[in-house]
N, CA, C and O atoms as a GROMACS GRO file, in nm:
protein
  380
    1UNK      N    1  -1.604  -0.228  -1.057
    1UNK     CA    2  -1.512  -0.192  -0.950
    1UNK      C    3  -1.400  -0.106  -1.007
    1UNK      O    4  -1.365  -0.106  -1.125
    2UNK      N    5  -1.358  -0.046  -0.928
    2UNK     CA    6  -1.246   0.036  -0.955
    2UNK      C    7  -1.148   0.026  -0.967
    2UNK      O    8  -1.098   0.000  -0.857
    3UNK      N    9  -1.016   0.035  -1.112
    3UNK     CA   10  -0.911  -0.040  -1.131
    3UNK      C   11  -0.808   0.078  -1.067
    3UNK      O   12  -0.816   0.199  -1.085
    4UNK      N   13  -0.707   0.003  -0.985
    4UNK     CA   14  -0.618   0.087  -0.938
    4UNK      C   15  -0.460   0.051  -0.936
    4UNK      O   16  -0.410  -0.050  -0.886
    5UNK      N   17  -0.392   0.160  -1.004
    5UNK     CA   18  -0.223   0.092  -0.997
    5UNK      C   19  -0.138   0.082  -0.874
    5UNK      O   20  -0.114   0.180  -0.803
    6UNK      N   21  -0.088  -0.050  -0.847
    6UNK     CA   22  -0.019  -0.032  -0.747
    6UNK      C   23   0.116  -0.058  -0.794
    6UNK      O   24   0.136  -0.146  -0.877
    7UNK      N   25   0.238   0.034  -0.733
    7UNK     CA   26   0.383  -0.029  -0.757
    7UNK      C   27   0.415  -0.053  -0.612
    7UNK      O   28   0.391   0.019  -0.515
    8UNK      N   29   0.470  -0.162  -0.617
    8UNK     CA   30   0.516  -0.232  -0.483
    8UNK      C   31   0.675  -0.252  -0.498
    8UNK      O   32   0.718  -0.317  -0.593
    9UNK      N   33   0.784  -0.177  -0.376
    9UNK     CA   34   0.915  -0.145  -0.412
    9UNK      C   35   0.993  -0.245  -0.342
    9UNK      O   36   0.966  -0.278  -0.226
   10UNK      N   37   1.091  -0.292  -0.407
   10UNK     CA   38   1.172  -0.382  -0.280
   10UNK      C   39   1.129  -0.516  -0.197
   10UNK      O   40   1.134  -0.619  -0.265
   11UNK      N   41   1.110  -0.524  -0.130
   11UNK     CA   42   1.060  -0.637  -0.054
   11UNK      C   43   0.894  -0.675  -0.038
   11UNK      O   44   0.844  -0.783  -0.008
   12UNK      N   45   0.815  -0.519  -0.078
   12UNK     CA   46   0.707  -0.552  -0.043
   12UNK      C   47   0.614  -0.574  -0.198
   12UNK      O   48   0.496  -0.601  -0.218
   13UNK      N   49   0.755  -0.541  -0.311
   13UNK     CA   50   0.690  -0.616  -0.430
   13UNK      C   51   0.708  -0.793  -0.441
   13UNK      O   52   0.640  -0.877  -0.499
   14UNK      N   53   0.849  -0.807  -0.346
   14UNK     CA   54   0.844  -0.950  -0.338
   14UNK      C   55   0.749  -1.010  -0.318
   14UNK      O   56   0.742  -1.124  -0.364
   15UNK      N   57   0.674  -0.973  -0.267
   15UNK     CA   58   0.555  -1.020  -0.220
   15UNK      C   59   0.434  -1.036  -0.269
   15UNK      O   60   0.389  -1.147  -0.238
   16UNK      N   61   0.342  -0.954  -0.351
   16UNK     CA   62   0.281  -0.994  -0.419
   16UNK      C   63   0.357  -0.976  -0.587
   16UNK      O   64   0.317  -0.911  -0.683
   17UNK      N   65   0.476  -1.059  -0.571
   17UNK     CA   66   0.508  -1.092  -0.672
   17UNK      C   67   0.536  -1.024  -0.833
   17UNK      O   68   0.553  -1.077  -0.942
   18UNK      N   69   0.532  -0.913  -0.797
   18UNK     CA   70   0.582  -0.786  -0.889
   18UNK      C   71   0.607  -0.617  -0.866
   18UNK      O   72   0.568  -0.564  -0.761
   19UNK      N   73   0.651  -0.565  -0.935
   19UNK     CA   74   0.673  -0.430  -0.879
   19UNK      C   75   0.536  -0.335  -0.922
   19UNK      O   76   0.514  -0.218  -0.894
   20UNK      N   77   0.471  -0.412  -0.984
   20UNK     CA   78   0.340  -0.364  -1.020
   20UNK      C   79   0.202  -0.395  -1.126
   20UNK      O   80   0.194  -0.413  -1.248
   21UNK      N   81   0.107  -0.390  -1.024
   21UNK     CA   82  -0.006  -0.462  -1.072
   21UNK      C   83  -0.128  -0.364  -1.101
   21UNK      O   84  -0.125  -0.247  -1.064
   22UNK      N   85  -0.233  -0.418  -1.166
   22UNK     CA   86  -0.322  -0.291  -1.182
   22UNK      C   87  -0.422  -0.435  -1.131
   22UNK      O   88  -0.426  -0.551  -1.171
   23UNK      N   89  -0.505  -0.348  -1.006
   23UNK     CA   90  -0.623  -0.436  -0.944
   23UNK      C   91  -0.764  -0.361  -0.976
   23UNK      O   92  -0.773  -0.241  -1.004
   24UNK      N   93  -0.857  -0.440  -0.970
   24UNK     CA   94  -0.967  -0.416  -0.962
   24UNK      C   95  -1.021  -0.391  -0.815
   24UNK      O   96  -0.924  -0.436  -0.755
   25UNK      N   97  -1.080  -0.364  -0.748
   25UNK     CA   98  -1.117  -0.374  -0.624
   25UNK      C   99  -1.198  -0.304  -0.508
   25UNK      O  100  -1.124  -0.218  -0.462
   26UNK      N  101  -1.310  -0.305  -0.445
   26UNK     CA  102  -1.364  -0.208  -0.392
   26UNK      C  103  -1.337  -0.137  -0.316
   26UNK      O  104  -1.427  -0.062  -0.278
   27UNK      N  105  -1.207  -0.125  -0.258
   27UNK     CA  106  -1.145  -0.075  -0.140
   27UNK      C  107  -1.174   0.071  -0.203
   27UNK      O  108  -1.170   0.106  -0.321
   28UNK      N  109  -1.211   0.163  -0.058
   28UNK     CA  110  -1.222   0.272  -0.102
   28UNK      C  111  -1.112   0.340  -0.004
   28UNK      O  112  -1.107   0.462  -0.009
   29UNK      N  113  -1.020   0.270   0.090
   29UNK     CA  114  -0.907   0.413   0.131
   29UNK      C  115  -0.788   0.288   0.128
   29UNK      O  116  -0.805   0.167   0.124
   30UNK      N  117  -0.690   0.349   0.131
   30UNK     CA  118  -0.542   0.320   0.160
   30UNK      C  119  -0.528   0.128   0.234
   30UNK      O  120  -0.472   0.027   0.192
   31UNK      N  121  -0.628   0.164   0.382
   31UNK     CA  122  -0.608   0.119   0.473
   31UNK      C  123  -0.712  -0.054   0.402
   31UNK      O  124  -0.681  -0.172   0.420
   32UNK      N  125  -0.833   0.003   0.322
   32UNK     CA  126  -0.848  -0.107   0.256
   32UNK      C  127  -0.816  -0.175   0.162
   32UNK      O  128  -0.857  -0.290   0.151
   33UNK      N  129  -0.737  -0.120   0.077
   33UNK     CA  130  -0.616  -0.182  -0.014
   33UNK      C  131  -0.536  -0.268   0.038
   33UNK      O  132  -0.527  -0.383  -0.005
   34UNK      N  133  -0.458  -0.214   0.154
   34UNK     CA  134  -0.376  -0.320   0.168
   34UNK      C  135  -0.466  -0.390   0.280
   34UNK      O  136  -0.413  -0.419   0.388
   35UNK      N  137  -0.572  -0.411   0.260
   35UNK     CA  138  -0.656  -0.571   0.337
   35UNK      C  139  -0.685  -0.638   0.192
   35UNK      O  140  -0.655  -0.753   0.163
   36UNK      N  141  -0.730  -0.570   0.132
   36UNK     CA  142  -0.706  -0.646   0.008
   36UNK      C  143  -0.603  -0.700  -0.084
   36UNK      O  144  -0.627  -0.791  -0.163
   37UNK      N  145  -0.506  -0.650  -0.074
   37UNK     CA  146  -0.405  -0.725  -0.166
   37UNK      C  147  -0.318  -0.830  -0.078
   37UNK      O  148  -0.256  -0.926  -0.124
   38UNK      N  149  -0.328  -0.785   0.076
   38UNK     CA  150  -0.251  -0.912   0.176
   38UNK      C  151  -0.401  -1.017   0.138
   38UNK      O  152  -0.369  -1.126   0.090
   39UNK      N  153  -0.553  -0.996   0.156
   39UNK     CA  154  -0.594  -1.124   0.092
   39UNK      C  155  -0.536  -1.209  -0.078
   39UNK      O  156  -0.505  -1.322  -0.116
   40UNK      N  157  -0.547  -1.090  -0.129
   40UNK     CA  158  -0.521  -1.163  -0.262
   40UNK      C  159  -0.396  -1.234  -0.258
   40UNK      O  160  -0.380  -1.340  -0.318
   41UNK      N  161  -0.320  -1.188  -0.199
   41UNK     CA  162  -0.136  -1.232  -0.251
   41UNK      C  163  -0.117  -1.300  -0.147
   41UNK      O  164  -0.121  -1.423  -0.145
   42UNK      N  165  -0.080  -1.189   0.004
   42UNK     CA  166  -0.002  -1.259   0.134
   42UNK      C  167  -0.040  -1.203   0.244
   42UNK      O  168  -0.065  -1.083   0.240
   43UNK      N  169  -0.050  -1.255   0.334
   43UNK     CA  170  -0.120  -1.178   0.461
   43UNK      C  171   0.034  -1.105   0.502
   43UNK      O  172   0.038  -1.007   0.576
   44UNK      N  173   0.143  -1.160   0.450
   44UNK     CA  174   0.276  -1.094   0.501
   44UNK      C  175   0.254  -0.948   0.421
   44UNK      O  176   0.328  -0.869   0.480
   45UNK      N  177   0.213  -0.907   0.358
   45UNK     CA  178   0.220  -0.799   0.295
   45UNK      C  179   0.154  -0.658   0.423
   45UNK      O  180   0.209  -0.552   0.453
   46UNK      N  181   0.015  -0.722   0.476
   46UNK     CA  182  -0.042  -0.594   0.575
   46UNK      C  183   0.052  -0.646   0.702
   46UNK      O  184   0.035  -0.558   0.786
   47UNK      N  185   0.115  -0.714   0.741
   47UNK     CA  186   0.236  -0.742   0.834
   47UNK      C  187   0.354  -0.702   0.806
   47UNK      O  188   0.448  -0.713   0.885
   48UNK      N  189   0.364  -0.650   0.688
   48UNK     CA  190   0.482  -0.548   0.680
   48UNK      C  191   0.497  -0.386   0.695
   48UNK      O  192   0.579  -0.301   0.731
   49UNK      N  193   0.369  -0.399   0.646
   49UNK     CA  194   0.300  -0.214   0.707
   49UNK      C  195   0.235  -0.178   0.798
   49UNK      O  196   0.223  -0.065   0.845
   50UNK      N  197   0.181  -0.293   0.831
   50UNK     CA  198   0.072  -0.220   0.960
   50UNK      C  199   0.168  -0.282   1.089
   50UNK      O  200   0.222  -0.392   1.075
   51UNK      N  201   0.184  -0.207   1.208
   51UNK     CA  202   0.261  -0.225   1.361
   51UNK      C  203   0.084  -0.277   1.430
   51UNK      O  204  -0.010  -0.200   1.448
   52UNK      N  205   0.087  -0.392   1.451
   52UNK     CA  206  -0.024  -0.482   1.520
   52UNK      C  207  -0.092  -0.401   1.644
   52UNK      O  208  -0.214  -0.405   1.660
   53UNK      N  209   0.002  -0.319   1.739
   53UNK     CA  210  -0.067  -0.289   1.847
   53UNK      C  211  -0.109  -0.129   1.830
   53UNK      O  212  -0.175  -0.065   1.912
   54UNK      N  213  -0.047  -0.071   1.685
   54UNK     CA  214  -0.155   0.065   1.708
   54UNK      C  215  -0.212   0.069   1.594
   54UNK      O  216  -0.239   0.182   1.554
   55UNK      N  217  -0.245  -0.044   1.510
   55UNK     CA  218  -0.288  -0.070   1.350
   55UNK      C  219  -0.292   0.085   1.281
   55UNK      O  220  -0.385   0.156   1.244
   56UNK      N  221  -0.174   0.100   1.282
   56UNK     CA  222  -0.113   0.220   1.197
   56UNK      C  223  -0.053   0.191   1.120
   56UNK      O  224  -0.049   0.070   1.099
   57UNK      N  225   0.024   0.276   1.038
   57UNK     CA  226   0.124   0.227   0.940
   57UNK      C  227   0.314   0.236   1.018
   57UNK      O  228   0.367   0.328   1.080
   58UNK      N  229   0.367   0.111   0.984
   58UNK     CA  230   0.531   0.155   1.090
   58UNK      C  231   0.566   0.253   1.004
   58UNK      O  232   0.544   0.282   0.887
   59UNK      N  233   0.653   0.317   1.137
   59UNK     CA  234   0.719   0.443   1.072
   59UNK      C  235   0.796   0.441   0.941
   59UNK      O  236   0.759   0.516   0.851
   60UNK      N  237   0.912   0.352   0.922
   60UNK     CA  238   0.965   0.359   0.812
   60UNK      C  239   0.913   0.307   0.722
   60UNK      O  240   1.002   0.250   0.660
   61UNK      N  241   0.798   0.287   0.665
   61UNK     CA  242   0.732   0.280   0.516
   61UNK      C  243   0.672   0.392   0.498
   61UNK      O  244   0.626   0.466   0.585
   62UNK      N  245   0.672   0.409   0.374
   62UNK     CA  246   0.547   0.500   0.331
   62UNK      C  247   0.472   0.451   0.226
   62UNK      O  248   0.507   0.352   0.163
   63UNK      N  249   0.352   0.524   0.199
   63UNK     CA  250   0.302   0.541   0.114
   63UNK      C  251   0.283   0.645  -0.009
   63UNK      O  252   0.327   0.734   0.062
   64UNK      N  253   0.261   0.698  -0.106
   64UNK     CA  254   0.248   0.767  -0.200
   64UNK      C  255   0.051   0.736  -0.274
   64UNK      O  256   0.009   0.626  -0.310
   65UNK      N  257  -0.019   0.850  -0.276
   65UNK     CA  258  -0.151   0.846  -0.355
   65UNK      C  259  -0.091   0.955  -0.484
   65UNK      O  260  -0.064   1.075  -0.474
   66UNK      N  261  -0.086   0.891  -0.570
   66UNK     CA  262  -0.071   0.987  -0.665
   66UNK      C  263   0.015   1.084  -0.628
   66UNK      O  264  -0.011   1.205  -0.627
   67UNK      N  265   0.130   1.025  -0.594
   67UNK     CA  266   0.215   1.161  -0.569
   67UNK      C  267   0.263   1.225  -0.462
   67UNK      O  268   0.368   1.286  -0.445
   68UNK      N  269   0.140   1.196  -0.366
   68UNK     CA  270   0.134   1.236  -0.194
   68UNK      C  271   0.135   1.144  -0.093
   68UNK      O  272   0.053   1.054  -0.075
   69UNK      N  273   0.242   1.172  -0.019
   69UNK     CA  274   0.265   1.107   0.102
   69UNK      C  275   0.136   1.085   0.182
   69UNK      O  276   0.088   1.194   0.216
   70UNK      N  277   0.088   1.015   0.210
   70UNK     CA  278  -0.048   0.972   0.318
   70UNK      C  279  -0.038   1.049   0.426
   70UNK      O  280  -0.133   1.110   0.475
   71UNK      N  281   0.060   1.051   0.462
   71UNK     CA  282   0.109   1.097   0.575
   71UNK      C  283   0.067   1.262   0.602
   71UNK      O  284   0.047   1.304   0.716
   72UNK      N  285   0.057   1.343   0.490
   72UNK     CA  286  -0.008   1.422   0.476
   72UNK      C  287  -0.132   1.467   0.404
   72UNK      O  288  -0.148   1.572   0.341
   73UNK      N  289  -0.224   1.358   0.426
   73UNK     CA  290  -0.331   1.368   0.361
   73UNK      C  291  -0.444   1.298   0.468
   73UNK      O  292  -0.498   1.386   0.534
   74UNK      N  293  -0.487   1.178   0.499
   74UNK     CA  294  -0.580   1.140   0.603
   74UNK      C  295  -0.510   0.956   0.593
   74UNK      O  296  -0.573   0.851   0.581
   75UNK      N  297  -0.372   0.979   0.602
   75UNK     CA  298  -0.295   0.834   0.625
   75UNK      C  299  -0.411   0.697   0.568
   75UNK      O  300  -0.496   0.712   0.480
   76UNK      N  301  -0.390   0.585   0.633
   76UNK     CA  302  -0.488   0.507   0.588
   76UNK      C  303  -0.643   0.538   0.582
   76UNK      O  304  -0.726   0.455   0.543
   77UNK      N  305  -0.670   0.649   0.619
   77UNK     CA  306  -0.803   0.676   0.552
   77UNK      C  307  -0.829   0.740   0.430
   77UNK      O  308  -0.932   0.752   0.362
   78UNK      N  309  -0.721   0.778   0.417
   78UNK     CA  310  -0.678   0.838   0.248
   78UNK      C  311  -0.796   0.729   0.186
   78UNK      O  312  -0.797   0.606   0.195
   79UNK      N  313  -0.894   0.818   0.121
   79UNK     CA  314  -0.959   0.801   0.001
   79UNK      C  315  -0.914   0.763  -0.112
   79UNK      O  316  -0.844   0.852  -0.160
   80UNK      N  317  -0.927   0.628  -0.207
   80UNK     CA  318  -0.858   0.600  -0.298
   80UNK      C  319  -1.013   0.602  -0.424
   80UNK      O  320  -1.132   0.601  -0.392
   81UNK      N  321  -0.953   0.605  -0.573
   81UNK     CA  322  -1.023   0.638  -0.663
   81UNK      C  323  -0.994   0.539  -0.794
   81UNK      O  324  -0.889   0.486  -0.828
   82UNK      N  325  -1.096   0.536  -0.839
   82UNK     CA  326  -1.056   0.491  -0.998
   82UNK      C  327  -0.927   0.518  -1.131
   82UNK      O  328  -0.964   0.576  -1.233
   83UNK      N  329  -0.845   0.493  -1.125
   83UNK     CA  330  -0.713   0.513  -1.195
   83UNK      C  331  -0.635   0.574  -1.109
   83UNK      O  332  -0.540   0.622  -1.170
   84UNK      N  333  -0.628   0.600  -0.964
   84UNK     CA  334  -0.549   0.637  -0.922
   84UNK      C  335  -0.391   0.540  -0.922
   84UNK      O  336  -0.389   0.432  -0.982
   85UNK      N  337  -0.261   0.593  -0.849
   85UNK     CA  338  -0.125   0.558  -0.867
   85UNK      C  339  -0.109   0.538  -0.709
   85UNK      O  340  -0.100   0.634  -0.632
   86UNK      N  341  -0.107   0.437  -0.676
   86UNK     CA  342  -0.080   0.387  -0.499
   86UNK      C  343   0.070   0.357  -0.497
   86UNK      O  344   0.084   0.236  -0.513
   87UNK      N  345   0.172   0.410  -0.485
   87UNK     CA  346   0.328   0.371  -0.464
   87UNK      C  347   0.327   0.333  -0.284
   87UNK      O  348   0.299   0.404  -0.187
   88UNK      N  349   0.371   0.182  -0.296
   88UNK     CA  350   0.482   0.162  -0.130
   88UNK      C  351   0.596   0.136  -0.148
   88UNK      O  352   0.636   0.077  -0.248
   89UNK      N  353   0.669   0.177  -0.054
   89UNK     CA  354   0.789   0.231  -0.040
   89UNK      C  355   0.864   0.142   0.143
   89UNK      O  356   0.848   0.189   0.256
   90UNK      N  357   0.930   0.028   0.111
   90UNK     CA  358   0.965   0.002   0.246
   90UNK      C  359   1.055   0.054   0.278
   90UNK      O  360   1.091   0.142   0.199
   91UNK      N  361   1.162   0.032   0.433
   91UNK     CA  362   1.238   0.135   0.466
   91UNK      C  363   1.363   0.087   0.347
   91UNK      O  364   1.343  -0.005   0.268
   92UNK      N  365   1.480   0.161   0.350
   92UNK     CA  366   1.577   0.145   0.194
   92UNK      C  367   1.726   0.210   0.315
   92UNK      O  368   1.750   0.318   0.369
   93UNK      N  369   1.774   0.115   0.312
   93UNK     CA  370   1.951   0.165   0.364
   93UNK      C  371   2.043   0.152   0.251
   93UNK      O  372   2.018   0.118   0.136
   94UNK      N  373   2.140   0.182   0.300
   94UNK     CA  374   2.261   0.168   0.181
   94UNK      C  375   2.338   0.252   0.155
   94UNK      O  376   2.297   0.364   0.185
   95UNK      N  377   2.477   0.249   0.093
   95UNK     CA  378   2.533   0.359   0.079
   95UNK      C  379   2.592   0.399  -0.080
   95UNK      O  380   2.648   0.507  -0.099
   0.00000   0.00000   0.00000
């Protein structure tokens, strides 16, 4: 299976319990990653990104594939790969 880095920022590293893990896992896009790591860790984790009634991603998170916003690439269908760099990013206020 394919090992992939994830850094998880802020609240949604609270969650599975570090700011970053390297998984093994067959998920092959975005959208199956995080079904997989809310199994592994917390189901609160795909309840922090995904909005239930248009199983999209909520607006104020993002994602990062190596660099690129999902958002401009094929969002949770974003294709994920072997050594790739998965950054989430929840929303961040402050002054």
């Amino acid at each position: 299976m394919p090992r992939i880095i994830v850094h998880a920022y802020a609240s949604l590293g609270d969650i599975i319990g570090s700011r970053s893990v390297e998984v093994s896992t067959s998920a092959k896009t975005v959208g199956d990653l995080i079904d997989f790591l809310s199994e592994r860790y917390d189901s609160s984790f795909k309840e922090e990104l995904i909005d239930p009634q248009t199983n999209e991603l909520r607006s104020l998170y993002r994602i990062f594939v190596n660099g690129r916003d999902i958002d401009s690439l094929s969002k949770l269908k974003t294709r994920i790969r072997e050594g790739n760099k998965i950054l989430f990013f929840p929303p961040v206020s402050g002054g």
